[in-house]
LUMRO-138549 format. One record per residue: residue in one letter; x, y, z of N, C-alpha, C in turn; residue number from 1. Coordinates in steps of 0.001 Angstrom, whole numbers, plus 500000, padded with zeros to 6 digits. Each point is the difference from the previous one (the first is absolute). Example, Ala and Ser with C-alpha at 12.3 -4.5 7.8 and 13.67 -1.06 7.14 Angstrom:
BEGIN
<kedo a <513190 494310 507800> <499110 501190 500000> <500900 501200 500000> 1>,
<kedo s <499650 501050 499280> <500820 501190 500060> <499230 501090 500730> 2>,
//
This chain:
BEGIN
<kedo x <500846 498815 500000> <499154 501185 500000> <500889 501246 500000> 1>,
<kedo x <499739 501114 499273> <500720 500800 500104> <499479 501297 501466> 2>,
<kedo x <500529 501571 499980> <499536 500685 500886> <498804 500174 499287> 3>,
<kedo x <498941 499610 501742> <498748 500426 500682> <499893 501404 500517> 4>,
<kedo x <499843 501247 499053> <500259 501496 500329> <498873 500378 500366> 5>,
<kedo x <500050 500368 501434> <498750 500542 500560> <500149 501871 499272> 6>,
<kedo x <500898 500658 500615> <500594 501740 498999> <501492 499492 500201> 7>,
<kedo x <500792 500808 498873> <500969 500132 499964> <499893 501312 499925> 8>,
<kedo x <501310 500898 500760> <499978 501573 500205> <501470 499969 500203> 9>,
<kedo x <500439 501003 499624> <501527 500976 499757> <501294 499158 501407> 10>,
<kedo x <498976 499722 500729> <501203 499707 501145> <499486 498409 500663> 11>,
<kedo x <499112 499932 500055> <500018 498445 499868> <498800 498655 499087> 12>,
<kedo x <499469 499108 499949> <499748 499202 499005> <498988 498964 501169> 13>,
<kedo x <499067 500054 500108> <498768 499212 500673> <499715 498940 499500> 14>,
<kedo x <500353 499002 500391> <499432 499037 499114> <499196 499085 501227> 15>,
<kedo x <499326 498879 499705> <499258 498880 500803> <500445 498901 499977> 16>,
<kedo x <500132 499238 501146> <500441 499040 500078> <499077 498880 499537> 17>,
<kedo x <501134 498984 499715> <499146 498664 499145> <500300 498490 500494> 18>,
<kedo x <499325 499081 500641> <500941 498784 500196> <500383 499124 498663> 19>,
<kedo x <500098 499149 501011> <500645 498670 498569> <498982 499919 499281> 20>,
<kedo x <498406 499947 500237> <499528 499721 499182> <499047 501149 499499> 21>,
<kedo x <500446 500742 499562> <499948 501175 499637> <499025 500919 500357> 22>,
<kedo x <499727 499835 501005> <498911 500456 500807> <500405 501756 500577> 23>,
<kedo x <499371 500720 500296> <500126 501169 500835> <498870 500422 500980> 24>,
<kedo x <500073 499888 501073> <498838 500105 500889> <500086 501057 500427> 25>,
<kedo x <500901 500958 499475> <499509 501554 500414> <499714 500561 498794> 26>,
<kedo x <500428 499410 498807> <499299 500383 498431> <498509 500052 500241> 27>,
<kedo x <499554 498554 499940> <498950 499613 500336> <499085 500913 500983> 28>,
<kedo x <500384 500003 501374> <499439 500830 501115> <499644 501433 499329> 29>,
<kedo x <500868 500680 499197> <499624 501366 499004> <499442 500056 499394> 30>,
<kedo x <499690 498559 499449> <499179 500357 498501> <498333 500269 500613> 31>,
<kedo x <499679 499062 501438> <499267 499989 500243> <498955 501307 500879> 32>,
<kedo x <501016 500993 500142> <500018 500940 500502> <498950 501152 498891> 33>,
<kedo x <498914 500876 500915> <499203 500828 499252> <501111 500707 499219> 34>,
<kedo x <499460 500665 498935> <500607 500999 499084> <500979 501559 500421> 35>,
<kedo x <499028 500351 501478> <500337 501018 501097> <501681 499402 500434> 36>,
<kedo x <499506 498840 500851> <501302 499320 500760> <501227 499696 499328> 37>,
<kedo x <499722 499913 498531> <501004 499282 498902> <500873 500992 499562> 38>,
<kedo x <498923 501340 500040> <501243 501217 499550> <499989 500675 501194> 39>,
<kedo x <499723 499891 501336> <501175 500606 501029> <501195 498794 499852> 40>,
<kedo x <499779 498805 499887> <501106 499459 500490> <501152 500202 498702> 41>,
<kedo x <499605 500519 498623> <501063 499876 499722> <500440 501840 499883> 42>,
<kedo x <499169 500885 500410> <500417 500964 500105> <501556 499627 501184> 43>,
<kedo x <499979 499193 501082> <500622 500030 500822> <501280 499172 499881> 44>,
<kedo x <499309 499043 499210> <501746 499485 499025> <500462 501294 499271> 45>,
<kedo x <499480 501328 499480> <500328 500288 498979> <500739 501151 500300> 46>,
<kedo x <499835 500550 501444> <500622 501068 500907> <501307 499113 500372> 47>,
<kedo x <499902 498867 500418> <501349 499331 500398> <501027 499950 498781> 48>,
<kedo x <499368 499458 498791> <500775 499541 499007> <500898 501634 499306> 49>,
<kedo x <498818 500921 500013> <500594 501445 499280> <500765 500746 501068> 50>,
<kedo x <499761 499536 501456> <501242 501157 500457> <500760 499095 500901> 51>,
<kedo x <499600 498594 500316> <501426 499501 500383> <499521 500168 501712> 52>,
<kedo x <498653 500422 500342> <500153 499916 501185> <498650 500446 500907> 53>,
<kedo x <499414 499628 501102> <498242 499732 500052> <500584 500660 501950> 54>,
<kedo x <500113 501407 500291> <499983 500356 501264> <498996 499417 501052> 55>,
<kedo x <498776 500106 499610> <498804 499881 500441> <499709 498798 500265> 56>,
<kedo x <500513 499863 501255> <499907 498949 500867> <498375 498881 499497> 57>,
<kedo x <498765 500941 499832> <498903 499291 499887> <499934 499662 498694> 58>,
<kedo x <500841 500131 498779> <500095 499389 498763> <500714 499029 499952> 59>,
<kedo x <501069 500570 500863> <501617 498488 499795> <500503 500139 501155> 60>,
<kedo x <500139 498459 500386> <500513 499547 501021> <501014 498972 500098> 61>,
<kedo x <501575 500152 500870> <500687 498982 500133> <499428 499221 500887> 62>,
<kedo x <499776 498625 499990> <499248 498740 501083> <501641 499408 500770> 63>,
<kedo x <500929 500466 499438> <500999 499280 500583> <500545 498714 499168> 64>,
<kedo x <501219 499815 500469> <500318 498923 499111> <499440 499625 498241> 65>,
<kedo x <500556 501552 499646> <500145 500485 498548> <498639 499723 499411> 66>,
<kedo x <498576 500132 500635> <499096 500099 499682> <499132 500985 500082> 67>,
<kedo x <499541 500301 498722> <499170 501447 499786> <499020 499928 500016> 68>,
<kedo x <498721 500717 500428> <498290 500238 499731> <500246 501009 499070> 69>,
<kedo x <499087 499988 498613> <499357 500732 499636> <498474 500315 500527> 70>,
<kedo x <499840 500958 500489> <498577 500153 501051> <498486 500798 498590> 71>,
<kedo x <499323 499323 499959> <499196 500647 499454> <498401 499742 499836> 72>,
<kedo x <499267 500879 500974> <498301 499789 499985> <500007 498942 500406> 73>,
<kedo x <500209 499053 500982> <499719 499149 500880> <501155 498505 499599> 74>,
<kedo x <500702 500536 498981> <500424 498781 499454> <501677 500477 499819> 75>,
<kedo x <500492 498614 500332> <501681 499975 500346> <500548 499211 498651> 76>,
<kedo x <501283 500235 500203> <500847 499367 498685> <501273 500109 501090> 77>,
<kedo x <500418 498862 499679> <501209 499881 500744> <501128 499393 498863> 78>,
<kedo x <500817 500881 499727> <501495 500050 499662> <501471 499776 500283> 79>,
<kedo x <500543 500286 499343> <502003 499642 500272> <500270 500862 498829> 80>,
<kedo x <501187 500527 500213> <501023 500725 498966> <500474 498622 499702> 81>,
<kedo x <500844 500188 498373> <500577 499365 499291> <501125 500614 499591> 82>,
<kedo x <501325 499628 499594> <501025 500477 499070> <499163 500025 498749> 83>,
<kedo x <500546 501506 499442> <499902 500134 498675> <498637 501060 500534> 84>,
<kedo x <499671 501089 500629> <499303 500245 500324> <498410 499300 500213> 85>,
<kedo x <499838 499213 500114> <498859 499217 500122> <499184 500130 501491> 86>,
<kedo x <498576 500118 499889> <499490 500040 501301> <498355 498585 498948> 87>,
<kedo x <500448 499046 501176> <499026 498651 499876> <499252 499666 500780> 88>,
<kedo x <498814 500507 499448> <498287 499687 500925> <499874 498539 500309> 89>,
<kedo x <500329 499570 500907> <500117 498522 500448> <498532 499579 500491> 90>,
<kedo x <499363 500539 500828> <498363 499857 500054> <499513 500944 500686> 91>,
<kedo x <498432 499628 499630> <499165 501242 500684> <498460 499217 500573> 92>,
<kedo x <499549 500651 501007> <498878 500119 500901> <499475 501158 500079> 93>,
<kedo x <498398 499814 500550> <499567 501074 500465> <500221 500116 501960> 94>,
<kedo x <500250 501261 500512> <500498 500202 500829> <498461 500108 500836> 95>,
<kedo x <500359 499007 500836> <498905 499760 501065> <499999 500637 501681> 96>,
<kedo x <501635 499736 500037> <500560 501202 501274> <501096 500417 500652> 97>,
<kedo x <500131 500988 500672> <501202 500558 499384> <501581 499516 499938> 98>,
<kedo x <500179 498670 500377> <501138 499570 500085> <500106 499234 498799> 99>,
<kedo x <500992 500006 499506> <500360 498993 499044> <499842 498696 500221> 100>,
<kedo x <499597 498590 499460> <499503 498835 500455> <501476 499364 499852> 101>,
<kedo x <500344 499319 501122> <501103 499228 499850> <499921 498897 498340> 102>,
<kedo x <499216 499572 500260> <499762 499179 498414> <500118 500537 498600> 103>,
<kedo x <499656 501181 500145> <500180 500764 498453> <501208 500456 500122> 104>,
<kedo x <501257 500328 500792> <500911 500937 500215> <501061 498332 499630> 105>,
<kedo x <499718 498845 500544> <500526 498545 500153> <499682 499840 498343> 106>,
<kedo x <499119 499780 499336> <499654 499781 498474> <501074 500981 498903> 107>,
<kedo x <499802 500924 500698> <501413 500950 499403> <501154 499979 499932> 108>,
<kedo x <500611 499652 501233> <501326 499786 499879> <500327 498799 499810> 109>,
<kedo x <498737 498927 499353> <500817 498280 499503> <499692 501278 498436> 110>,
<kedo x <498964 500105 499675> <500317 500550 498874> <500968 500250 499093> 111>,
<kedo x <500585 501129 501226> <501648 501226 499142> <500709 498778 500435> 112>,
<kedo x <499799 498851 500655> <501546 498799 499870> <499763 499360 498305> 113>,
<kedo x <498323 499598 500245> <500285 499250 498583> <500332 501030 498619> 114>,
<kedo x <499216 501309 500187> <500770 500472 499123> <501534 500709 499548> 115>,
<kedo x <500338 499712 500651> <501683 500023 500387> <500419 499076 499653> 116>,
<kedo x <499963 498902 500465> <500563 498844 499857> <499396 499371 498119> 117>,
<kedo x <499164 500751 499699> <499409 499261 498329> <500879 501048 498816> 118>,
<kedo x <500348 501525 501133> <500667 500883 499038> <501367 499505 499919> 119>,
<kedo x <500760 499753 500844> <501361 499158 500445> <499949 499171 498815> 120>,
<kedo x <499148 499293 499888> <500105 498230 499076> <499546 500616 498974> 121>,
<kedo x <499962 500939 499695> <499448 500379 498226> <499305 499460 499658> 122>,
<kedo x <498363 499708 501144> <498767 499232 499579> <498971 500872 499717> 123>,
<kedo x <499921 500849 501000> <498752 501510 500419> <499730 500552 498386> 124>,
<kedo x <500817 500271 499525> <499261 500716 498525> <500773 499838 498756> 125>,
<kedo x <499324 499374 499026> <500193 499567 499177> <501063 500803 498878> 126>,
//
């Protein structure tokens, strides 16, 4: 599969994560999203991607252990930076309260291993 580009912008390159079997469950989770929710969230990829950087704590958030929220209208996207400027939507939920769920934050970081480990082996994109 090649890149899954959620925006690409001047300073970094959004893309979605995919497993082995070519699945994306935060692709997916977006598509399903009203028309309203679909363009805040990528307005908010699209502020990150064009200036390289999201102050506003209630848009973007570090979770720790190199994991990012994209925060938007009730619904999370959780990320990792990549070499090569890359920022990879690993999955998303709707946010039920206010802590991050150990399980979605745990789904993420096997994520950025497997996709690390598939970019390493010159498997991840075709």
């Amino acid at each position: 599969m090649k890149e899954c580009v959620a925006y690409r912008g001047a300073k970094f390159t959004i893309e979605w994560y995919y497993g082995i079997n070519n699945k994306s469950q935060a692709f997916e989770y977006f598509k399903n999203l009203d028309n309203d929710s679909q363009n805040s969230t990528i307005n908010i990829f699209a502020l990150m991607a064009e200036m390289g950087q999201i102050k506003n704590k209630t848009k973007f958030r570090n979770e720790g252990d190199g994991i990012y929220a994209f925060k938007s209208k009730g619904h999370r996207f959780l990320s990792f930076f990549f070499i090569g400027k890359k920022i990879i939507i690993s999955n998303a939920f709707a946010k039920k309260q206010d802590k991050l769920p150990a399980n979605e934050k745990l789904k993420s970081l096997k994520y950025k291993i497997d996709y690390e480990k598939r970019v390493k082996q010159g498997v991840y994109y075709d």
